[in-house]
N, C-alpha and C positions, 0 to 999 in steps of 0.2 A: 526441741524448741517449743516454748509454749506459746499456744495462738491467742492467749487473750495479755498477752506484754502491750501491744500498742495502746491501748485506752489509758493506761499507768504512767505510759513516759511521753505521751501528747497532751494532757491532761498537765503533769507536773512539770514540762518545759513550758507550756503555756501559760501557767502559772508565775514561774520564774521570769517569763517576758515580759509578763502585767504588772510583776513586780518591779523591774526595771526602767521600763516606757513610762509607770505614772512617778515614779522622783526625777525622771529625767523632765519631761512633760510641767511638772510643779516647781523645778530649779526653775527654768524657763519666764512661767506666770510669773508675770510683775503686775497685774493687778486684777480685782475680780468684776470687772465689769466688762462687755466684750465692745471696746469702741470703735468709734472709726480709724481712729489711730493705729490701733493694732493690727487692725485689717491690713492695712497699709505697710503698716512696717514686718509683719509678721511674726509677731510676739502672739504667743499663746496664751487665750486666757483660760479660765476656770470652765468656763462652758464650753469650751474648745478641746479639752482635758476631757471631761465627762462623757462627750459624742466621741473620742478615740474608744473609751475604753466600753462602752456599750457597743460599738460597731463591733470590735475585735469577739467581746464577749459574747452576744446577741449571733455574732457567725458561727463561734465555735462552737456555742450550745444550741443552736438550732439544733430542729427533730430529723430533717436531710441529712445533716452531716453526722450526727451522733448516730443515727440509724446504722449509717454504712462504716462508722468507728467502732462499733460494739461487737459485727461481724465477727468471728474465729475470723483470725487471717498473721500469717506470719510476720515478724517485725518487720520494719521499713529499714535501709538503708542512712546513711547519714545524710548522706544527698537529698533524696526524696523526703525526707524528714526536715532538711533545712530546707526545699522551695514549698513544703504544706505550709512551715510557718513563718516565710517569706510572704505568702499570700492575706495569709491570717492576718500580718502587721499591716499587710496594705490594703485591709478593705475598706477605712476609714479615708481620714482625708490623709492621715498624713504617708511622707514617701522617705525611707534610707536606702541612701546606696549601697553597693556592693558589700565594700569596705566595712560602715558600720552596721548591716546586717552579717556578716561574718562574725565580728567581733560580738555582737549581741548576741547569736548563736554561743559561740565560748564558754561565755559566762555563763548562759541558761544550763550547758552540758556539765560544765565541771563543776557548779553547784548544785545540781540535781545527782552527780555522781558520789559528791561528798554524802549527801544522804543518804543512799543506799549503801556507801561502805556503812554508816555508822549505824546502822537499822539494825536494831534488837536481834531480830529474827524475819523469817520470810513474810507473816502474817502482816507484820509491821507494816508494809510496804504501803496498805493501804491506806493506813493515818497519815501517810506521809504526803499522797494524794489527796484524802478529804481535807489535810491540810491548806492543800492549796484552793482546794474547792470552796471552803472556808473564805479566801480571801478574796478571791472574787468575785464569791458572793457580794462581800461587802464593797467591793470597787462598785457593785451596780446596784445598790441597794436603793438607790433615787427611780429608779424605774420598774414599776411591777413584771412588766411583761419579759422584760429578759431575768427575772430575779426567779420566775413560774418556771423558766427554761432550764434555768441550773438546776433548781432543787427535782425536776422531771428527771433531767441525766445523774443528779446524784441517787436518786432512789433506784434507777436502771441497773446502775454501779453496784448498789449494795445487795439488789436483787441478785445481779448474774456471781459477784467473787464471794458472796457468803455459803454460797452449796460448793465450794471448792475446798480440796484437801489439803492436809499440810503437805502431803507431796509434788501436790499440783503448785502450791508456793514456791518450794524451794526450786523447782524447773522454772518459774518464774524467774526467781532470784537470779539462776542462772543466767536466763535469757538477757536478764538487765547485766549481769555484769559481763558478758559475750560482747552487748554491743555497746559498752564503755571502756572496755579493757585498752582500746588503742590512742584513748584522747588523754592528753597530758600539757593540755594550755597551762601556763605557768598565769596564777592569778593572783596579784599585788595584794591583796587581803590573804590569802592563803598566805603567803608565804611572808608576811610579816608576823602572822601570827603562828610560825612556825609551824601551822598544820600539813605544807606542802613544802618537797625539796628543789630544788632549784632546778632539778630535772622533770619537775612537772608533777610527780608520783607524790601521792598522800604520803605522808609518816601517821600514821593511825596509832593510837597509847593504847597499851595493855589496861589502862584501865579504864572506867568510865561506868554508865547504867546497864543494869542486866533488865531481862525481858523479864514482863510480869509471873510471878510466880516461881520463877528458878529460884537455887537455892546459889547463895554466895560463893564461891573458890575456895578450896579451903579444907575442903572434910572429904575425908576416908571414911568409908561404915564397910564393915567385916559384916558379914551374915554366914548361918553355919548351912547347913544341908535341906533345913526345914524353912529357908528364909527368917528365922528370926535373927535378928541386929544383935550382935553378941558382943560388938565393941569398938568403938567412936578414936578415930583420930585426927588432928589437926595438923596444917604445916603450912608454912607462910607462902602466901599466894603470888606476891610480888608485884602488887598492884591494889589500887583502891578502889571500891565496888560501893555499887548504892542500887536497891531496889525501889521503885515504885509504889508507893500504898497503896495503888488502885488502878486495874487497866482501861488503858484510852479507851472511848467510845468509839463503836463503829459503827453507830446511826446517824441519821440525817442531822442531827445537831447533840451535840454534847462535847465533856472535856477530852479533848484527843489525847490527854496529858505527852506524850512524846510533840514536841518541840519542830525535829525534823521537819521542814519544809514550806515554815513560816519564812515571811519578809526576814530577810538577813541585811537588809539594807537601812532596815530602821530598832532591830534589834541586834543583841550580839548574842548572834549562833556559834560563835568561833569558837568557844569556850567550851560548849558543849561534852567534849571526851570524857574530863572529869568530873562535869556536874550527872544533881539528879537532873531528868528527864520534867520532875514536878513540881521548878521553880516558878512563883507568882510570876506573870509577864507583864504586869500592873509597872513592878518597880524596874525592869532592865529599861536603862540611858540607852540611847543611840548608838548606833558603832561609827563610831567617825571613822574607821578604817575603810569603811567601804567607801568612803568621800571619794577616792581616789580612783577606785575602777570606773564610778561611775562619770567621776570630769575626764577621765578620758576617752568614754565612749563619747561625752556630749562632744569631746574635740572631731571624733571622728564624725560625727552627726553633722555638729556645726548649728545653723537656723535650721530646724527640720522643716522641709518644706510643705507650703498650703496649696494647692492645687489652684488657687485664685490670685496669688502673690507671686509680682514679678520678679524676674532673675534680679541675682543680687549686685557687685561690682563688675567690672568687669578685668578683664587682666586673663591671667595663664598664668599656671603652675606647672613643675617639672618632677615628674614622678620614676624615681631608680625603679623601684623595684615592683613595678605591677600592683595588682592589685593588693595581694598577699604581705603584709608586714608586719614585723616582730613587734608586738604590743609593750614590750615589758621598756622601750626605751623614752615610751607615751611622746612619739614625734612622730606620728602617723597624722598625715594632715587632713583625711576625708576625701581624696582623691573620687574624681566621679567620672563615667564615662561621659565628659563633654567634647564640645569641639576645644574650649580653652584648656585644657589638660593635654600636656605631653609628654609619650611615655617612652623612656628609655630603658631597652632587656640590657641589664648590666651585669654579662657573664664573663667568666674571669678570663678563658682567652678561649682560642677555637678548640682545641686536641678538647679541655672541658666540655665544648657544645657537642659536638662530635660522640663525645665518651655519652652524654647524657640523653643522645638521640638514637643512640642505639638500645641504650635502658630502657628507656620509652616505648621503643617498636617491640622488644619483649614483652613487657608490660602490658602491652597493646594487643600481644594475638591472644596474651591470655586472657584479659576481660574480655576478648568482643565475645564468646559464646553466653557471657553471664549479665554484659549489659542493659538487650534487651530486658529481662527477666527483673531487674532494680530497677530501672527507668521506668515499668510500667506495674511497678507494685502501687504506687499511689495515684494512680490514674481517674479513680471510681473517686476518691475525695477532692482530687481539684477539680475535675469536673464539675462535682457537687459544690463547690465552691464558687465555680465562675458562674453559675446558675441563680446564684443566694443573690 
């Protein structure tokens, strides 16, 4: 296992979350001035936008939390991984519930996993993160003092993984695909755009961009005893390959030219497999296909709530199935742990509950020796968190 994976996949879920929260956030804004009105009814305005995404940003790049983020220290669990950045989304003002920080989570995983299947090679990994570093720079570029914070933890970044090996990558790579191998959230963009099967699992194409410098599919070379090339053959590859003219940067600013890990919400990544890697991103339209992940998380959100704006109607609602619902049918209503919420465990009859309660207490003797031990691997950053 490699000890420096955490800073790669807190980094580029946090990313993916920034990318999410500001078109949710911006659907929202109906207008840019912050009135009384709004206050009131709790519409979000533009300067209401800008203070989430500097709060969130401004904690994660603090020198406290990166200090103790850059640490060698083994990966987090999923768990402890969704309440770091449970915490993250709520140092601001705004508040989601259970339901749609589950589902927000989701999407951050299965989109940050599409890009590591599709990564050239292990080195890659890390344009994939400046990628996103990249973009939150610009979410905060209105304010110097957290803009000084990011470009500090990106030099950190480039300090510590630039004296790393290519072997040291690929145990990397490893370690990311260990702890993605088991999520297979079916996601309405994936699987419209046939990149994902109905059981969650990528369909990944034989073909698509090669890593800077390799040589295409394709050729045979014979060499004799003395290494000299004594005779060239070819034979159909089976697939369509494209190389790069030039490799990404992996300094503090320049062309990352690989793609991977940009806003997928406002361009179309989905296409990716077959394309080069070194398409202008001047001319790529919208993906309207993502329109649709995303009005359903706003269904789960709802009004996201202002910590100064009173409760909204009133009434009850009746919740089958707990917290936990199957997204792909988008009737998830945003269920909240209130007093007007009532919740009904709708299991099919007893001999099932029965059958399921004894799975559980198996289940049970075997994690408790291993729970303490993931419950208290992120301990030293929420802390450092509730301190910020």
């Amino acid at each position: 296992m490699s000890m420096r994976t955490l800073p790669i996949v807190l980094l580029s879920l946090g990313g993916e979350m920034l990318y999410i929260l500001d078109q949710r956030l911006e659907a929202q804004n109906t207008s840019r001035d912050n009135s009384e009105k709004e206050k009131a009814t709790g519409l979000w305005s533009e300067q209401d936008r800008h203070r989430v995404m500097n709060d969130i940003v401004g904690t994660m790049f603090s020198k406290a939390f990166m200090d103790e983020l850059l640490k060698p220290q083994p990966m987090y669990s999923h768990r402890t991984m969704k309440v770091v950045l449970t915490r993250l989304a709520h140092v601001s003002i705004m508040r989601l519930n259970p339901v749609s920080m589950e589902k927000l989570y989701e999407l951050m995983i299965m989109a940050f996993k599409y890009q590591v299947f599709l990564c050239p090679r292990p080195k890659d990994l890390l344009l994939i993160t400046y990628n996103h570093i990249d973009a939150i720079r610009e979410f905060v570029k209105g304010t110097p003092a957290v803009v000084n914070n990011v470009d500090e933890t990106h030099r950190r970044i480039i300090e510590i993984y630039s004296a790393m090996t290519a072997g040291e990558f690929q145990l990397l790579r490893q370690t990311l695909l260990t702890f993605l191998q088991d999520t297979h959230v079916r996601v309405a963009m994936f699987l419209k755009n046939l990149i994902q099967n109905p059981n969650g699992r990528f369909a990944l194409s034989a073909s698509g961009p090669m890593p800077h410098g390799v040589d295409l599919p394709g050729t045979i070379r014979i060499f004799d005893t003395k290494g000299r090339k004594v005779r060239q053959r070819h034979f159909p590859s089976g697939g369509s390959y494209s190389v790069p003219n030039k490799e990404g940067s992996f300094g503090l600013h320049g062309d990352r030219v690989l793609r991977l890990g940009m806003n997928m919400y406002t361009v179309n990544l989905a296409e990716e497999p077959s394309k080069s890697p070194s398409v202008n991103t001047d001319n790529l339209t919208p993906n309207l296909l993502a329109k649709e992940e995303l009005n359903l998380l706003a269904r789960l959100m709802g009004n996201v709530e202002i910590e100064n704006v009173s409760a909204g109607e009133s009434g009850f609602q009746i919740n089958l199935f707990g917290a936990r619902q199957e997204d792909e049918t988008g009737a998830a209503g945003g269920a909240e742990d209130s007093p007007g919420v009532i919740s009904i465990q709708a299991l099919q009859d007893e001999y099932s509950a029965t059958q399921l309660s004894q799975i559980a207490r198996l289940f049970a003797e075997q994690e408790a020796t291993t729970e303490n031990v993931n419950s208290s691997k992120g301990d030293n950053l929420l802390a450092m968190m509730d301190e910020l």
